[in-house]
N, C-alpha and C positions, 0 to 999 in steps of 0.2 A: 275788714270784717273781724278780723284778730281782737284788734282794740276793743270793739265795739262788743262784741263777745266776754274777753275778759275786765270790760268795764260790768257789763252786765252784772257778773258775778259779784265783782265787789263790791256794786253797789247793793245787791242783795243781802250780802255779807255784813254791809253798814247797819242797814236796816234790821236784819235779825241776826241779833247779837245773840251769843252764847250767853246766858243768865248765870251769873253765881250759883243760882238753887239749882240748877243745869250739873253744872260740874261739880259740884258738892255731891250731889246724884249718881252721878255716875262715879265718883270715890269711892263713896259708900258701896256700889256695887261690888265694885273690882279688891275692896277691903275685905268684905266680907267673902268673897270669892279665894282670898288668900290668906286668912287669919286660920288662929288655931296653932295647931299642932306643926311640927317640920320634923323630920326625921332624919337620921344619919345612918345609914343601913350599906349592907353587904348582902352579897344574893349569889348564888351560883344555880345558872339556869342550865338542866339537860332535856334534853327530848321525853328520854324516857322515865317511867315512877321509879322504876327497879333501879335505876342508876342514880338516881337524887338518893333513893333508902338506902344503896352502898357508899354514897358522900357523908352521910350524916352518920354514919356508922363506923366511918374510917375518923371524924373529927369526932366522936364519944370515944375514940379511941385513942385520942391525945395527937391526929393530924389539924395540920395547922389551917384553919378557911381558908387564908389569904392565898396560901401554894396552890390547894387542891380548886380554887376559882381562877387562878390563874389558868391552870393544867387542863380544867375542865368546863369550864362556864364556855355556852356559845352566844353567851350577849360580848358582841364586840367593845361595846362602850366600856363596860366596867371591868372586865376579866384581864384585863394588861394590870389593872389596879388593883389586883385581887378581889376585886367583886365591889369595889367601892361605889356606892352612888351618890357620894356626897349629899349636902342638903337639901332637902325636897318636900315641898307640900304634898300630904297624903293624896290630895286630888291628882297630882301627876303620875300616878299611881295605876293599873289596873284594878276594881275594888278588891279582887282576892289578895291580891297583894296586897292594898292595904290595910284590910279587917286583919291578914295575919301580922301585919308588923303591930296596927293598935293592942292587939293582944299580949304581945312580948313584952318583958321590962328590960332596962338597960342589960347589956352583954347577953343577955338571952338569943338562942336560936331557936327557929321552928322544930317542934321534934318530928313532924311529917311533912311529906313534901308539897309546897302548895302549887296546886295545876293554877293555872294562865292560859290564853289562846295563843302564849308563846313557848309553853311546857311547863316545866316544874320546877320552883322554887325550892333552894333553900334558905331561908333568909337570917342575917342577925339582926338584931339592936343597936346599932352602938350609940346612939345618943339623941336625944330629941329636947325640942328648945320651941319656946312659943315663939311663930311669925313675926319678925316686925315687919312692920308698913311705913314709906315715908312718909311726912305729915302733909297733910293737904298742901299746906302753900307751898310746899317744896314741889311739889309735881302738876298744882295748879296750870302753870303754862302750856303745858305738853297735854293736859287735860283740855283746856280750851282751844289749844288749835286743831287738837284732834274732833272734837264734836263741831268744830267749825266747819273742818272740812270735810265731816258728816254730812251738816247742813246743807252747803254747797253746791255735796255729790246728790243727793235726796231732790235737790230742785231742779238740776243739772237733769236727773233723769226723769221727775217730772214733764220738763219740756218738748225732752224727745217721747215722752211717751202722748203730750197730747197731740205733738205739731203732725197737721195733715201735711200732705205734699201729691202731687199727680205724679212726679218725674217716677218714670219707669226705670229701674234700675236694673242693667244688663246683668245677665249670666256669666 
């Protein structure tokens, strides 16, 4: 029953091939899903506004970001780093976050604190660079076995969605 099953597939498989204009298609998607802009930023996130307006008050005051994100930031990821978030597409981004970093120019910081549904930002600039993308053939294959195995699952649940059956299935 095995065999015969995963013959099924594959012969399914033979017959509806993944198309070039297939996967060129979905390149194009996942390209433009990740082109543009990348940023290189620093954040130091607190709970409250009053405490992000005494961070930004203490580094107009010649304290260093990197310390006071270390000492203060409660994002676990980047606060060891002093706030680093290394390279990132604006989309990975919450939007307030990323309308206020669009706005900055390099080394710039927010001069007020940007709220999130994870509190308040302080954010820097430090550098932004346009996306690159591999080139289609480069990632071609991983393109095509993934929509293959799209294909597959898409038929795969077709069948169980039309197959009738009587057997009564216990509780």
């Amino acid at each position: 029953q095995s065999l015969l099953i995963r013959e099924l597939f594959a012969d399914f498989a033979k017959k509806n091939p993944v198309t070039d204009a297939e996967a060129q298609a979905e390149y194009d998607k996942f390209k433009a899903a990740n082109s543009g802009k990348e940023y290189r930023a620093r954040h130091i996130l607190v709970e409250k506004e009053e405490d992000a307006t005494a961070l930004i008050a203490q580094i107009k005051g010649g304290a260093k970001f990197e310390e006071l994100a270390t000492k203060n930031s409660k994002d676990p990821g980047s606060a060891a780093n002093g706030g680093d978030l290394d390279w990132a597409n604006g989309n990975s981004y919450v939007p307030e976050f990323t309308q206020a970093l669009a706005a900055l120019q390099k080394g710039q910081m927010t001069d007020a604190p940007v709220k999130s549904q994870f509190g308040f930002h302080i954010i820097r600039l430090e550098d932004t660079r346009d996306a690159t993308f591999p080139a289609f053939d480069d990632v071609k294959p991983q393109i095509l076995q993934r929509l293959n195995q799209q294909k597959v699952g898409s038929f795969q649940q077709d069948l169980k969605t039309k197959a009738k059956t009587d057997y009564k299935f216990s509780k």
